[in-house]
C-alpha positions, 0 to 999 in steps of 0.5 A: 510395796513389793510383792513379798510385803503385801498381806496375802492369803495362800491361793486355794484350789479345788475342782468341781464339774471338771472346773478348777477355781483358783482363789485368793483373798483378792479375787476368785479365778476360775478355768475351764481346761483340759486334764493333764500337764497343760491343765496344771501348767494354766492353773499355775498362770492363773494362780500367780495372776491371783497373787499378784492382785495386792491387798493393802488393808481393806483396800485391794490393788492389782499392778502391773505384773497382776495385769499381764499375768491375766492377760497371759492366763488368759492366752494360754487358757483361751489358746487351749479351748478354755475359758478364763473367768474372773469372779466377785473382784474388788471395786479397785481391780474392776476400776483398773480392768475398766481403766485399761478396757481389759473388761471387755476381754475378760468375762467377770462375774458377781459369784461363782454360781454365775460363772458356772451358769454361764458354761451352759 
């Protein structure tokens, strides 16, 4: 099933305390970056990331497109100061972050509170 086939809701962004969420039906993102255009370049990345991680009926799937645009959101956000947090993922796509040892890259996070809690 291709990208264009798969059910996914828009990707919603909003901004609070100088954070900006990313989210999708599949899975909550969220960074901490710099304003200006290289804030906007990264919230693209992650937004893609987003809709990359498929969602097929009840059961969600990331591939291997979603993977590698993690891993280069999280470059680019990791190279510029930031921070890349995943929040409240689908059993199937912590199993393949699990699968490809990507976990341990990746700070993950049952809610968006205890992402927030955790810039402190």
């Amino acid at each position: 099933m291709g990208l264009k086939d798969a059910p996914i809701k828009r990707t919603l962004t909003h901004r609070l305390e100088g954070l900006t969420f990313a989210q999708s039906a599949a899975e909550r993102l969220c960074e901490s970056v710099g304003a200006g255009g290289d804030a906007f370049h990264v919230g693209l990345a992650v937004r893609e990331a987003a809709v990359n991680a498929l969602q097929h009926g009840n059961r969600f799937d990331i591939d291997s497109s979603g993977i590698g645009e993690l891993v280069s959101s999280y470059t680019r956000v990791t190279s510029r100061g930031g921070k890349l947090k995943l929040i409240n993922l689908p059993p199937r796509v912590q199993d393949v972050l699990t699968i490809t040892q990507l976990i341990t890259v990746f700070e993950v996070y049952d809610t968006e509170a205890d992402a927030l809690a955790s810039f402190s």
